[in-house]
Structures are given as C-alpha cells and as structure tokens.
C-alpha positions in Angstrom: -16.0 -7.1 20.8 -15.9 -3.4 21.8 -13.2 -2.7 19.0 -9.9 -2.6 21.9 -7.8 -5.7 22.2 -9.1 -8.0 24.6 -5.5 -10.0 25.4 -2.6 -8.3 25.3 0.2 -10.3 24.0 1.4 -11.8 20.8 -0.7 -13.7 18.2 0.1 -15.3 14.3 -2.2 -15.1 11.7 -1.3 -16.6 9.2 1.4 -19.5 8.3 4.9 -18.8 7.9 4.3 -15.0 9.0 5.7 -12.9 12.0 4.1 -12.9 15.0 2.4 -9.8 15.8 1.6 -8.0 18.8 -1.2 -6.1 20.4 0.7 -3.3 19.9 1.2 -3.5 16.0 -2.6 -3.4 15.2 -4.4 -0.6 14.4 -6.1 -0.6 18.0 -4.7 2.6 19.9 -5.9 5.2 16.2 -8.8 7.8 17.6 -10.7 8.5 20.0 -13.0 4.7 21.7 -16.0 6.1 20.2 -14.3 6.1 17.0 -12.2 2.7 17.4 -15.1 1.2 18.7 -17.2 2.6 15.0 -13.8 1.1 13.1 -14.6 -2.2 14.7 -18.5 -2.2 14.0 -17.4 -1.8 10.7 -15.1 -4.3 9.6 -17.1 -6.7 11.7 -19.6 -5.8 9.8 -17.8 -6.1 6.6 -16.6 -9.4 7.4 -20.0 -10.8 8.3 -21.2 -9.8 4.6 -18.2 -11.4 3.2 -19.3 -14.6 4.3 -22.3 -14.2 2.0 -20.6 -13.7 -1.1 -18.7 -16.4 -3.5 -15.5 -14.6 -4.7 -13.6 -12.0 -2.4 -11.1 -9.9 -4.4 -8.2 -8.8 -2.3 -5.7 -6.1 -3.4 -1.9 -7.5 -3.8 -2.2 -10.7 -1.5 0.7 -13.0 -2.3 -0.6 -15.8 -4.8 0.8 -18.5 -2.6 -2.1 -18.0 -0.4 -4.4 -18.9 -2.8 -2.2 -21.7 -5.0 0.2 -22.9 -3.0 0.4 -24.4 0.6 -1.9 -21.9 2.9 -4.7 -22.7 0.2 -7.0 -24.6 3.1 -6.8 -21.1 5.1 -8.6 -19.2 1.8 -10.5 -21.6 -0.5 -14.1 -21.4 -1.2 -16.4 -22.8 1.4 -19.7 -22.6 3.0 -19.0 -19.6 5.5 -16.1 -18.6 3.3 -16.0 -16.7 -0.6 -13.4 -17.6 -2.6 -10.4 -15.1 -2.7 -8.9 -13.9 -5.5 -5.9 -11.6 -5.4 -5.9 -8.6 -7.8 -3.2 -5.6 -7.8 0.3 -5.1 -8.5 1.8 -7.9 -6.2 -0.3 -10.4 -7.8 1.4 -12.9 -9.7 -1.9 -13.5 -12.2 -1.3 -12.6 -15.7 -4.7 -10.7 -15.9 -3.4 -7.8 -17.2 0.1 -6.1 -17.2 -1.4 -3.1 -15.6 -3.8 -3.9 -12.5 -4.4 -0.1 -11.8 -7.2 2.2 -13.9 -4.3 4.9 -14.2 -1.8 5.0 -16.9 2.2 4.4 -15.9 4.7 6.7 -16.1 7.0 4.1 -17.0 9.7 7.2 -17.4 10.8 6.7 -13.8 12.7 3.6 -15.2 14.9 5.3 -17.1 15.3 7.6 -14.2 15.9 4.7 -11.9 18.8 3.0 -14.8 20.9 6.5 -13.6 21.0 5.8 -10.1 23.2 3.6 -7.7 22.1 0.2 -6.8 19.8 0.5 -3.5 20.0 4.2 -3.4 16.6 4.9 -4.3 13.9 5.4 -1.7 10.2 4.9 -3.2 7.4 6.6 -2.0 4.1 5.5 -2.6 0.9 5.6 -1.0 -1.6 3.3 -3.5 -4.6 4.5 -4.7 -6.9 4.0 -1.6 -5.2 6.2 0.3 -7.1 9.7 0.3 -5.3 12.9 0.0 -3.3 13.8 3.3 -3.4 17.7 3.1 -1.2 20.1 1.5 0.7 20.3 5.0 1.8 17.0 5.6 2.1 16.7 1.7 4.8 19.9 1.8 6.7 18.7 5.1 7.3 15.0 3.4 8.3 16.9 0.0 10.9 19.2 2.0 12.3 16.1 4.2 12.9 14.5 1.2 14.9 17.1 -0.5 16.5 18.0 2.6 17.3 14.0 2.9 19.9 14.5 -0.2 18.7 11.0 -1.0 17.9 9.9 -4.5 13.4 9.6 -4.4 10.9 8.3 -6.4 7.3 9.5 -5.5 4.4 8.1 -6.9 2.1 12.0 -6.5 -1.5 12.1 -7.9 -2.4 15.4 -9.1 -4.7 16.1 -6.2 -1.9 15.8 -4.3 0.4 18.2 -5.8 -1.2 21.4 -4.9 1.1 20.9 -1.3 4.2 21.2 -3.2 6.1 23.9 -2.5 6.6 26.4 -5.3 9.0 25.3 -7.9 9.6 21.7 -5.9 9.9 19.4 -9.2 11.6 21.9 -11.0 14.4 22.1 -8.4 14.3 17.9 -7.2 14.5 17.3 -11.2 17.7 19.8 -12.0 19.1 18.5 -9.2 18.4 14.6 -10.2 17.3 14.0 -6.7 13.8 13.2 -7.3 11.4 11.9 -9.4 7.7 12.4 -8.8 4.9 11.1 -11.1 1.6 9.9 -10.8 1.3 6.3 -11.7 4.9 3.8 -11.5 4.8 0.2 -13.0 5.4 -0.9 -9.2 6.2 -4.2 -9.9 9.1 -3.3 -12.3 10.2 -0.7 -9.5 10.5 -3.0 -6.5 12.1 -5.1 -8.9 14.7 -2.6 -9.7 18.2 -2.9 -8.7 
C-alpha cells in the first residue's frame, strides 16, 4: 500500500464496465513522495467512509444504485449508502444539481449548428483553475481548430483569454463560452 500499483496487468471494477489497466490509473502523476501522500489520502478517505450512513457521489449512473449492481452499493455494516447527486443523475431532486445559475443561451446557440459538429468543453466545478497559460493555449487551439465549441469558463478562469477572444469566437459563430451549461440538455443535444 505504498500508493504505486503492486500487479501490473488488467483488472474490472465494476459489472458491465471495461477492463482497465495499470496503466489507465492515476498511478504514474508526481513525484513517489507525492503519489505515495495521494494514496494516504484516499485511503484514508475511504476508511472514514465506512463510518458514515449515506455517501453522496457526484454523477454516478442511477443503475448502480436501482438497478442490477445494487448489491455492489447498498447500505451495510462496513458500507454507507450511496446516493448519486449531479448532472448525470437521473433523480428528479432538482432540475438544476449545481449552485451556479445556467446559461441555458448556449441552446439556442447549439439549434444553429450541424448535428455532431459541436465539441463541448467542460471541466465541472471541482476542477481548480489551471492557469492563464494553459487556459490561453486551449482558447487559441480551439479557434485555430475551425471547429464549432462550447466551453463551459468560470470567471476566474477568463482572465487567460486572450484579448478580444469572445468577441472574435462569437462574430465568427465559432464558439460559445459561458459559465454554467444545462449539461444534461447539452449532451443530449443533437
């Protein structure tokens, strides 16, 4: 448990979902003294979740919880009960399972374009800022992509635009950037 893989190979963890390998997971990120500290943690995190009766997990299909794979989530002694929140949740908690309002103008945008033209861009709101550098070299590979974009962009994120970027994406009707999308209703999109 030293936070590196211990078998090499390939492994399934969950029914009815691709095999993974070695290689996929999150192992090989940083320096050991930092994977090993990522593995302290979410060991760590796991243990406590033992101790508590309802885990709430962001977007994990419902049929997890409902349907045939419930044995592999339901409430137990050494296990909480998990309860999926977020926008690929099929509850009917709320229409809106974020804290941020929708700009739900990107699906009038999204009406004017081709059928699977679109590409979508959006990190979720976990994700921390990434810098104004890697923020301006995704904005200008984009543009540069001549592909049709929606880009879900919080305002802390925006100062890496590069000068006049929306003005010229939006004249052109190559991009759309806002900072909340119904994402349900987008990945539903045609």
């Amino acid at each position: 448990m030293a936070g590196i893989p211990q078998h090499l190979g390939r492994v399934c963890f969950l029914p009815n979902q691709p095999m993974l390998s070695t290689e996929d997971l999150p192992w090989p990120i940083g320096t050991l003294p930092a994977r090993k500290a990522r593995f302290k943690f979410w060991t760590r995190t796991l243990d406590r979740s033992r101790t508590l009766r309802w885990l709430l997990v962001n977007s994990l299909p419902d049929e997890y919880i409902d349907g045939k794979h419930t044995q592999s989530v339901k409430s137990s002694q050494d296990h909480p009960r998990v309860f999926s929140i977020g926008p690929l949740s099929n509850h009917v908690m709320s229409k809106n399972p974020s804290f941020w309002e929708e700009d739900k103008s990107c699906l009038d945008w999204l009406d004017k374009q081709k059928s699977n033209s679109v590409i979508y861009i959006s990190f979720g709101s976990w994700v921390s800022p990434i810098g104004e550098g890697k923020v301006k070299n995704l904005a200008l590979a984009l543009e540069a992509s001549g592909r049709p974009f929606l880009w879900v962009l919080g305002s802390t994120w925006r100062e890496g635009l590069p000068i006049g970027y929306l003005e010229r994406v939006a004249i052109k009707f190559q991009g759309k950037v806002v900072s909340w999308a119904p994402q349900m209703e987008v990945l539903r999109h045609k």
